[in-house]
C-alpha positions as CSV (number, residue, x, y, z in Angstrom):
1,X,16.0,-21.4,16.5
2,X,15.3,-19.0,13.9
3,X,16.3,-15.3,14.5
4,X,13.7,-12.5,14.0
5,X,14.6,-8.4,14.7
6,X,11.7,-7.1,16.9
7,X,10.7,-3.4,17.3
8,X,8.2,-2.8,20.3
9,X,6.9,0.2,18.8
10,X,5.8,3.1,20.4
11,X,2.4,3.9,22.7
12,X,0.4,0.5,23.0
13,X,3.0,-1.3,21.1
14,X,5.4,-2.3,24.1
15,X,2.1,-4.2,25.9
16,X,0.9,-5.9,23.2
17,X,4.3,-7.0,21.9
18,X,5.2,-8.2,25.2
19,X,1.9,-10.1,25.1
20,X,2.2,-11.6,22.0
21,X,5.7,-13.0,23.1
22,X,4.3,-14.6,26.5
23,X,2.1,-16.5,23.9
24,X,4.9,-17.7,21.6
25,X,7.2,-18.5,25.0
26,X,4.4,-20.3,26.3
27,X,3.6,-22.4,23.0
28,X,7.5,-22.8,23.1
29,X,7.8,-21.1,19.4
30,X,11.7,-22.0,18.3
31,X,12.5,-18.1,17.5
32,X,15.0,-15.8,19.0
33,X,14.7,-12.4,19.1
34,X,16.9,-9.7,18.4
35,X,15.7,-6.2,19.6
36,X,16.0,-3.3,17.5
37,X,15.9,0.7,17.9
38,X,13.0,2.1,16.1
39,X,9.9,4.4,16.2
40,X,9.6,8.0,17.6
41,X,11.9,8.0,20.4
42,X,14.4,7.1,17.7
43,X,13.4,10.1,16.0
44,X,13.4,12.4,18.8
45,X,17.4,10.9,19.7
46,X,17.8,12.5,16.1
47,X,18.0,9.5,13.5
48,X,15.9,11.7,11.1
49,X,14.5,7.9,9.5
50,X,13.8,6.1,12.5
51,X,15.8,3.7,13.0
52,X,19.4,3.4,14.0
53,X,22.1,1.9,11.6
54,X,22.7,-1.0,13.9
55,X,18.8,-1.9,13.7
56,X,18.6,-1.1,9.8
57,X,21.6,-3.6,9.7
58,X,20.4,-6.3,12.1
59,X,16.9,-6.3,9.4
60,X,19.0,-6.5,6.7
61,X,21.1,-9.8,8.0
62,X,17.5,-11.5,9.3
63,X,15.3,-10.8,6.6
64,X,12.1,-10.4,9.0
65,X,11.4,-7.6,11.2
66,X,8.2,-8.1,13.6
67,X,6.8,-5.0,14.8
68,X,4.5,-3.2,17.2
69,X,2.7,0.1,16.2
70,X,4.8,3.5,15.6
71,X,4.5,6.6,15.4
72,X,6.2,9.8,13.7
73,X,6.9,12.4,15.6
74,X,4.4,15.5,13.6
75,X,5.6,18.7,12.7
76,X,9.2,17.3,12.1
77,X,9.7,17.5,8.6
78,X,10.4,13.7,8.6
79,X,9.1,10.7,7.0
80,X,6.6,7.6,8.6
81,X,8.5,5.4,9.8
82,X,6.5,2.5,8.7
83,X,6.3,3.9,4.8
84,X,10.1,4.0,4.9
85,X,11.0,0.7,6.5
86,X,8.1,-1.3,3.5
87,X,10.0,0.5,0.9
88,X,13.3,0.9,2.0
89,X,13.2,-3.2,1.3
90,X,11.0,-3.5,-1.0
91,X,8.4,-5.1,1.2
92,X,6.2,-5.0,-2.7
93,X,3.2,-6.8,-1.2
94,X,1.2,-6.1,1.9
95,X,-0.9,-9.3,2.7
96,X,-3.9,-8.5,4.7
97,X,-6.4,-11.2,5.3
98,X,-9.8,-10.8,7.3
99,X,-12.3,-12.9,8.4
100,X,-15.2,-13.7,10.9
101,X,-14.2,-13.9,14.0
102,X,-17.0,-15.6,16.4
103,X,-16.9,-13.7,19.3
104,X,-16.3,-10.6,18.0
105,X,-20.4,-9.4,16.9
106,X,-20.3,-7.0,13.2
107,X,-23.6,-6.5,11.5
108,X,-22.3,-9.1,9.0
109,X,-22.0,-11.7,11.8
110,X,-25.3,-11.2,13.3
111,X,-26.7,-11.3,9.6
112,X,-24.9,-14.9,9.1
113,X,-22.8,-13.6,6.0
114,X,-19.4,-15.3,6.8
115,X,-16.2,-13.0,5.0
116,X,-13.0,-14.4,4.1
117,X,-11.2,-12.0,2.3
118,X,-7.6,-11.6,1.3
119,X,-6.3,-7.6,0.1
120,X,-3.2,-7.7,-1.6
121,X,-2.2,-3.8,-2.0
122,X,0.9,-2.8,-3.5
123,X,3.2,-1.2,-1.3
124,X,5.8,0.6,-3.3
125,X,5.0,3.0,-5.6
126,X,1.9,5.5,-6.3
127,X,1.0,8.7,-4.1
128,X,3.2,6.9,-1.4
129,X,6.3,7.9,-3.2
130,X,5.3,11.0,-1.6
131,X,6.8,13.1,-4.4
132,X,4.9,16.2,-3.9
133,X,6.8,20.3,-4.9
134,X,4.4,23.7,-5.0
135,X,3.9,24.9,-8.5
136,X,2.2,28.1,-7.5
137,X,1.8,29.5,-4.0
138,X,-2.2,28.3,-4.7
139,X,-1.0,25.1,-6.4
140,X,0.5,21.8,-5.7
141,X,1.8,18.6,-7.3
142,X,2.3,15.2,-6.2
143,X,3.8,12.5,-8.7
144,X,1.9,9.1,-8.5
145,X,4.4,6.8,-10.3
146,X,2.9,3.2,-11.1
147,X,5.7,1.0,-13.1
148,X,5.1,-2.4,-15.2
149,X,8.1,-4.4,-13.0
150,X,6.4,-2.9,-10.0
151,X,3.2,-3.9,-10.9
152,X,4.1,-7.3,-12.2
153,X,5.7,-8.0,-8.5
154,X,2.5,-7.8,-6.6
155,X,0.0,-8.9,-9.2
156,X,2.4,-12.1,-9.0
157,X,2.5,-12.7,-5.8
158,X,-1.6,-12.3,-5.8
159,X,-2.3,-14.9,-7.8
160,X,0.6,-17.5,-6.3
161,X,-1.7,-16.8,-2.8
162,X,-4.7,-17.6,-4.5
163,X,-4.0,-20.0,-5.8
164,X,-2.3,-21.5,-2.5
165,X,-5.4,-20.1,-0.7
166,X,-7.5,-22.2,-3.5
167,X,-9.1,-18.6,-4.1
168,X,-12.9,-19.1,-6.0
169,X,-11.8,-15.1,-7.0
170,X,-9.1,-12.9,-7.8
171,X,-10.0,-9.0,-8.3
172,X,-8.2,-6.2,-9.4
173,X,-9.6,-3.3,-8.1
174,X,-9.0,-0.3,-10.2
175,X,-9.4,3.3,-11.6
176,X,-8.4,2.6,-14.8
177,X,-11.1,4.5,-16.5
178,X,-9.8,7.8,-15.3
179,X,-6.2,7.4,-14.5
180,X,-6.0,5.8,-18.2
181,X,-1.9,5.2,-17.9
182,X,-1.0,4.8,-14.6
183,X,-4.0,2.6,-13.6
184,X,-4.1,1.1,-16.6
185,X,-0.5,-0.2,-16.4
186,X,-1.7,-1.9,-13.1
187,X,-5.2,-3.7,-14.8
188,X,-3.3,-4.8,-18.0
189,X,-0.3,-6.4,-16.0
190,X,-2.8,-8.4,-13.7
191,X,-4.7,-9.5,-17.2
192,X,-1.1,-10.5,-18.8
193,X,-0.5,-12.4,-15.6
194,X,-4.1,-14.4,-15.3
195,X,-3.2,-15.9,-19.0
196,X,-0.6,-17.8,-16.9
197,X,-3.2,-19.0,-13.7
198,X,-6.4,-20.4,-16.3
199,X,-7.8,-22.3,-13.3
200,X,-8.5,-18.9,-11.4
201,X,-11.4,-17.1,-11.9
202,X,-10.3,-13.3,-12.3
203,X,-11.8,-10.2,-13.2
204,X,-11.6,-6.4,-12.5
205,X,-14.0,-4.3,-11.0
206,X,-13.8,0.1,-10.4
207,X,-12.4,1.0,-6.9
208,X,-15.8,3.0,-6.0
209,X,-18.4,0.2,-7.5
210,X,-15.7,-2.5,-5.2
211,X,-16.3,-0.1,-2.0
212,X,-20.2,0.0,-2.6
213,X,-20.3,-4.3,-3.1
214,X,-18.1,-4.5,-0.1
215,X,-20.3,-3.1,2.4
216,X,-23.0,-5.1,1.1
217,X,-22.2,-8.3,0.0
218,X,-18.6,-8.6,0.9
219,X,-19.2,-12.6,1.0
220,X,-18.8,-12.2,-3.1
221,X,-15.2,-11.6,-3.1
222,X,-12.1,-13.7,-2.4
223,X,-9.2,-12.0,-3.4
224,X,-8.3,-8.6,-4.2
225,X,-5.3,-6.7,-5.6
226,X,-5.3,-3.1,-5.9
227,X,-2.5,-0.2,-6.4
228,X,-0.9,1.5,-2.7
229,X,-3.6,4.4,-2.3
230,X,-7.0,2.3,-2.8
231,X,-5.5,-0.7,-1.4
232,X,-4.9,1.1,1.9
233,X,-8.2,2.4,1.8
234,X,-10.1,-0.9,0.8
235,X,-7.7,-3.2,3.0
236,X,-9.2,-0.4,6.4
237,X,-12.6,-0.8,5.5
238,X,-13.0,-4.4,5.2
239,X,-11.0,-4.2,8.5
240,X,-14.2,-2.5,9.3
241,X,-16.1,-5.5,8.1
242,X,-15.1,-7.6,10.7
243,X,-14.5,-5.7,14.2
244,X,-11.6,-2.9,13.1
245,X,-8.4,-2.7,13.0
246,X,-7.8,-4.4,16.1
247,X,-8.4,-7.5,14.2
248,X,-6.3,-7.1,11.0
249,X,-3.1,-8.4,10.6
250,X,-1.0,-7.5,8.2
251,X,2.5,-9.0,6.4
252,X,4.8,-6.9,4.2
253,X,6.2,-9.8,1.7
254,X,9.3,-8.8,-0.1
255,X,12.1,-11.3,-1.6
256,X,14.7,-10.9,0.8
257,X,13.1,-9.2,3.9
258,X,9.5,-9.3,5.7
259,X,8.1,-7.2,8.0
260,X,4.5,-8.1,10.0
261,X,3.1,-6.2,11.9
262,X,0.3,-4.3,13.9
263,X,-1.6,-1.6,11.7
264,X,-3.8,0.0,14.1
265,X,-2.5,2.9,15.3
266,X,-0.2,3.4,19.2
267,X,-3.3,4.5,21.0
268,X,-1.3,6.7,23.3
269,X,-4.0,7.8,25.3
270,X,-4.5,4.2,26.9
271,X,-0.7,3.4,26.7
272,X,0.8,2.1,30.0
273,X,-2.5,1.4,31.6
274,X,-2.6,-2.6,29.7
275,X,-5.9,-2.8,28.4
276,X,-5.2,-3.1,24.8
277,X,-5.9,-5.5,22.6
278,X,-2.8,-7.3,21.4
279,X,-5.2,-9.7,18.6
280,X,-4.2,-7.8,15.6
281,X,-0.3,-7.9,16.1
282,X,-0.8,-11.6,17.3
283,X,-2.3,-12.6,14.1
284,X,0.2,-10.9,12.3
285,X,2.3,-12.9,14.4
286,X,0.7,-15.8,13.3
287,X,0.8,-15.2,9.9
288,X,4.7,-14.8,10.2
289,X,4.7,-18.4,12.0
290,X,3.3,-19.5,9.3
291,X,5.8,-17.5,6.7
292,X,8.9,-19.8,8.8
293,X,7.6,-23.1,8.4
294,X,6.4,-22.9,12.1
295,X,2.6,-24.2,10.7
296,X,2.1,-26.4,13.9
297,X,3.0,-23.2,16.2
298,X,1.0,-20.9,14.5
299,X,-1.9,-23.5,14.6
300,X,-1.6,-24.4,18.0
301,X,-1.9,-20.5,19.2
302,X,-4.7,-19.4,16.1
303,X,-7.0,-22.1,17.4
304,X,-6.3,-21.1,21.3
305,X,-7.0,-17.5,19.9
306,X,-10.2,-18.4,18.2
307,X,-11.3,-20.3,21.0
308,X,-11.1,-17.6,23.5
309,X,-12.6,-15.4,21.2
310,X,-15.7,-18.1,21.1
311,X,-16.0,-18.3,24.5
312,X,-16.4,-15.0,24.7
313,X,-13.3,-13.6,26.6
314,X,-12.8,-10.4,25.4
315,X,-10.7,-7.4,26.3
316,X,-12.3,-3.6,26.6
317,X,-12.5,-2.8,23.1
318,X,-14.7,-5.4,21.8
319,X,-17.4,-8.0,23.2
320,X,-20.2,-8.2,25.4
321,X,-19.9,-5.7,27.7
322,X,-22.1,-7.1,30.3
323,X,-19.2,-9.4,31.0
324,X,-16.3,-7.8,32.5
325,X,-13.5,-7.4,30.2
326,X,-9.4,-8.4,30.7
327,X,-7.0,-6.4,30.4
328,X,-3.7,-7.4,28.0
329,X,-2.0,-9.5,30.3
330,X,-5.1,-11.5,31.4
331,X,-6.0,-11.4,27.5
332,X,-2.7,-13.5,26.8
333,X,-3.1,-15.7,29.4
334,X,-6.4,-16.9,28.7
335,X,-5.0,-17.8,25.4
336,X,-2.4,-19.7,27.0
337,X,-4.9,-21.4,28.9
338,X,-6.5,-22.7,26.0
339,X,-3.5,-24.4,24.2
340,X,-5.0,-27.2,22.9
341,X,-8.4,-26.6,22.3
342,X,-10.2,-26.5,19.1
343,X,-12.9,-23.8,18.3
344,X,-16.0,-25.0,16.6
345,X,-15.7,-22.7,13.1
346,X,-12.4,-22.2,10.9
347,X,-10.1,-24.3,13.0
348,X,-6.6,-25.2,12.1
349,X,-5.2,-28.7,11.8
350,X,-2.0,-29.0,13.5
351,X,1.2,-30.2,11.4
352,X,4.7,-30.3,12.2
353,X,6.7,-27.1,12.5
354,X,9.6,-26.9,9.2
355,X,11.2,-23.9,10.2
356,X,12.9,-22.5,7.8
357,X,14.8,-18.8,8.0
358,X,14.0,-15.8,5.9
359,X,17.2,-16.4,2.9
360,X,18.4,-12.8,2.5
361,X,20.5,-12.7,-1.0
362,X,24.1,-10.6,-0.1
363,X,23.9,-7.8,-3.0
364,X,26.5,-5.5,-3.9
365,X,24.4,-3.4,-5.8
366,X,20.7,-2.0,-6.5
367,X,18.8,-4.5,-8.9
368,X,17.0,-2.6,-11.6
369,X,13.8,-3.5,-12.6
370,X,13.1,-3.5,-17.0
371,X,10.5,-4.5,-19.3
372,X,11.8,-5.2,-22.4
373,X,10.2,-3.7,-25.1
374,X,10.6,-3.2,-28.6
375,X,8.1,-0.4,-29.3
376,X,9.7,2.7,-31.3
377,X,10.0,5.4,-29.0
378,X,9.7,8.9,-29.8
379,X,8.9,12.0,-28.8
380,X,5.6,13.7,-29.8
381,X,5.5,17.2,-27.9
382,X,5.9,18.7,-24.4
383,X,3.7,19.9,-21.7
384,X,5.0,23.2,-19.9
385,X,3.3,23.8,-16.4
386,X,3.1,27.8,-16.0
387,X,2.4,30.0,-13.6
388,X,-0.1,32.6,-14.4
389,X,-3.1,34.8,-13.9
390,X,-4.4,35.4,-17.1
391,X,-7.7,34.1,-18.9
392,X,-7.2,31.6,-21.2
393,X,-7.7,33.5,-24.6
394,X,-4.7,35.9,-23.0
395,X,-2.4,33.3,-22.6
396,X,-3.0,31.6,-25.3
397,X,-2.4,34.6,-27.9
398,X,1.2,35.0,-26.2
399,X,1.7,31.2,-25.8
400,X,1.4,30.7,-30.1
401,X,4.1,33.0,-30.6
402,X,6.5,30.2,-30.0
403,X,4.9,28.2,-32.7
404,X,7.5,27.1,-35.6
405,X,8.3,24.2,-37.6
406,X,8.9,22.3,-34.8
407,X,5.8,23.2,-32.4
408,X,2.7,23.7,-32.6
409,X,0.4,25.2,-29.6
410,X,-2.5,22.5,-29.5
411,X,-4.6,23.5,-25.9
412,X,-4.3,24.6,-23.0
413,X,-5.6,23.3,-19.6
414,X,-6.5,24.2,-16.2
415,X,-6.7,21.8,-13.7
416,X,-6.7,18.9,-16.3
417,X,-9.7,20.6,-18.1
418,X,-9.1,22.2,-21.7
419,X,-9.8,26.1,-21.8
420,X,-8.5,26.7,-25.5
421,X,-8.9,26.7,-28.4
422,X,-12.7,25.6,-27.2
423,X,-14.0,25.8,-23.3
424,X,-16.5,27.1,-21.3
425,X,-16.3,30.4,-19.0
426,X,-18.0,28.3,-16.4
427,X,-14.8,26.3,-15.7
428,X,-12.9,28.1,-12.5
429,X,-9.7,28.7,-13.2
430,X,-6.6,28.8,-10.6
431,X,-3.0,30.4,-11.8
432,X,-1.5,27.0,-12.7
433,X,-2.1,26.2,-16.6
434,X,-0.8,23.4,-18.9
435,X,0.5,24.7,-22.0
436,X,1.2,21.8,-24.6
437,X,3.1,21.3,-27.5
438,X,3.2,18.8,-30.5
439,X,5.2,18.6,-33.2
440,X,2.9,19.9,-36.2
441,X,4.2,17.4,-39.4
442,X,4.1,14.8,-36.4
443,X,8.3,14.3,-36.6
444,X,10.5,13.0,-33.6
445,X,11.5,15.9,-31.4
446,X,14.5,16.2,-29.6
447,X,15.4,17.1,-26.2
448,X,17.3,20.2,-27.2
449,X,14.7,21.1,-29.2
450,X,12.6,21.1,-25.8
451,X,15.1,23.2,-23.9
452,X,15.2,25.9,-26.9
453,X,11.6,26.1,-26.7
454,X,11.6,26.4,-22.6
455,X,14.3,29.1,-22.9
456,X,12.4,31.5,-25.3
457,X,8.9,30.5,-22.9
458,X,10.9,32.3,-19.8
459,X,10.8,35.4,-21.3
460,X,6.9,35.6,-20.9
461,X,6.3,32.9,-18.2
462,X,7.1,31.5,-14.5
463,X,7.6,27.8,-15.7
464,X,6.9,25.6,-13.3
465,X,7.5,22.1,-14.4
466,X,8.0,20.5,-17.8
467,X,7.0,16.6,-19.1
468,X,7.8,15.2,-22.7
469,X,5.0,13.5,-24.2
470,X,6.5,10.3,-25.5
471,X,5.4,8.3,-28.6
472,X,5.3,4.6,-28.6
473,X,5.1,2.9,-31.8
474,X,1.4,3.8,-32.9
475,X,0.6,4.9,-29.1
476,X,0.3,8.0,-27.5
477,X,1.7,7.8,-24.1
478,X,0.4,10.6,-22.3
479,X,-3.2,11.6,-21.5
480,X,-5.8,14.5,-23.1
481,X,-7.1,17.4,-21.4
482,X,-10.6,16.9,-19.9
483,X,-12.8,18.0,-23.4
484,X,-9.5,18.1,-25.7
């Protein structure tokens, strides 16, 4: 018997989890579950994370975590619950595959375009950091932090899937020609990585084009990768592809714990009343079967699963709604029923279950994650964010006051556009400017240096925020103003 935490989750999630169980009891699925206290009535007992420390600890010593939908509690000040628990452990990879399900009608179905697509989205770091402060009372930030290790993680793990999954494709999907750094840490890690998997066919392709292609020929791609933000996006709407997101499963891989689980949301409206549809947290189910070893378990209940769905058995979400629907219980037991039986498309030969429990290492401390490099590192300048309501010429006449041996005003910015020395009086303004600094004989600065510099700029300025603008080797490692 292998030991898995479960969280029933809140609204919906009780039902469905309770039929997803029936199923595996039913198939006789060697797992026993330990159940753990999370989701918004954890919050409202006042665990301001969601969780209690006995469930955070019971994760911890299982290494999977199978969860229904939750919900956090709005207004609160707190955090999702289901961000916190993928990066809490480093869940790096969220696995989302979707494909035709006959049974269940899309445009793309009724047009004969089968899809089989895999979205690996990273699942760590970007907006979802959620590192966000006011600069101005008009203005504010949020920090989108995209690292090589972290990057190198998921890009990994895409390419070890596709090449299990025998993948004609691998993507990276990308806005790399605006977000030159961040983005372009992500596309030049994936192409490092592909020099290592020559037998995959891999290319890149813009976030927007990708979204355009997808809703029209989404049979052209295989797998993709992308960063947190557009991977969220892209992995909802090829949900949409095939039915919603009562159909998408979804896996959180990390090296030591896993969590799988519903994404659709906990539906309160309809909770209690069992008539939702539990196949999206099933065949994330499924997929963690499969993630133990238990292959013949997870085939025996897929093809049960796909072969209600073919006989058209539906519940009241989905279907032909001149046949009466079922409701969740009825749902799970038609599946049961069906044990056994094959469907006629994308059905799953049965081998032997090798179960095999999540191996969670016992570390005493936080592993860091380094590079190495050997580029010189310097640095160049320093952008000051400021506060201010003047126009730009204004500013800028006080601003090169502070210009010495050591600095040298070079532009100014407003909103990422330049608005001195050259600009347009066209470009609205708002009272947050970017005031930047090089060094003028182009020699290392220092960090006190910096803090001189900030301490003279108070005099004249509300500053809001301050960045270095590192050097390394030849390479400039920050970005230009828009027209700089």
């Amino acid at each position: 018997m292998i030991k898995i935490a479960i969280a029933k989750g809140d609204g919906i999630g009780p039902e469905i989890m309770d039929a997803v169980l029936e199923i595996f009891n039913a198939a006789k699925v060697p797992l026993d579950y330990q159940v753990v206290e999370m989701g918004k009535w954890v919050f409202d007992k006042g665990y301001t994370n969601g969780m209690t420390a006995e469930a955070k600890d019971t994760i911890e010593a299982l290494g999977i975590l199978f969860k229904g939908p939750m919900e956090t509690p709005k207004g609160k000040g707190v955090k999702s619950i289901n961000v916190t628990a993928r990066k809490t452990w480093n869940t790096y990879a969220n696995k989302r595959a979707f494909q035709t399900l006959h049974g269940v009608d899309t445009v793309f179905s009724k047009a004969g375009i089968p899809i089989d697509l895999t979205v690996i989205r990273e699942n760590i770091e970007d907006t979802y950091g959620g590192i966000e402060h006011m600069l101005t009372h008009d203005v504010a930030i949020s920090r989108r932090i995209i690292s090589k290790p972290g990057s190198e993680q998921v890009i990994r793990y895409a390419f070890e899937l596709a090449k299990q999954k025998g993948a004609k494709r691998i993507s990276c999907g990308h806005k790399a020609n605006i977000m030159k750094l961040t983005d372009g840490i992500f596309l030049n890690s994936f192409y490092a990585i592909a020099k290592e998997y020559p037998e995959l066919n891999a290319d890149d392709i813009i976030v927007d084009d990708l979204c355009m292609k997808l809703v029209t020929r989404p049979d052209i791609f295989d797998v993709l990768v992308l960063t947190n933000l557009q991977g969220d996006i892209i992995s909802d709407l090829c949900a949409g592809l095939v039915g919603g997101l009562g159909f998408a499963p979804s896996a959180n891989i990390g090296d030591n714990i896993c969590i799988f689980e519903a994404v659709h949301g906990t539906a309160p409206d309809i909770a209690g009343k069992n008539i939702a549809n539990p196949t999206a947290l099933l065949l994330s189910g499924i997929a963690m079967l499969n993630h133990l070893g238990l292959t013949g378990s997870a085939a025996t209940i897929e093809n049960a699963l796909l072969y209600t769905l073919e006989s058209g058995k539906h519940t009241g979400d989905f279907g032909d709604r001149s046949t009466p629907s079922l409701n969740t219980t009825a749902f799970a037991e038609a599946i049961i029923s069906n044990f056994g039986k094959k469907p006629k498309t994308n059905s799953r030969e049965l081998k032997a279950d090798h179960p095999q429990q999540q191996f969670v290492a016992k570390l005493d401390k936080n592993l860091m994650m380094e590079t190495k490099d050997t580029s010189k590192e310097s640095i160049a300048g320093v952008d000051f964010f400021i506060e201010s309501d003047l126009q730009p010429d204004e500013l800028a006449k006080i601003a090169v006051h502070y210009n010495n041996e050591q600095f040298k005003l070079i532009n100014v910015s407003n909103r990422g556009t330049q608005v001195w020395p050259t600009g347009s009086v066209y470009t609205n303004l708002v009272n947050q400017y970017t005031i930047r600094y090089e060094s003028p004989a182009s020699t290392t600065l220092s960090q006190e240096e910096i803090v001189m510099l900030y301490s003279k700029l108070i005099q004249d300025f509300k500053v809001c925020s301050v960045e270095t603008l590192l050097q390394l080797g030849e390479n400039k490692a920050y970005s230009l103003a828009q027209g700089q």
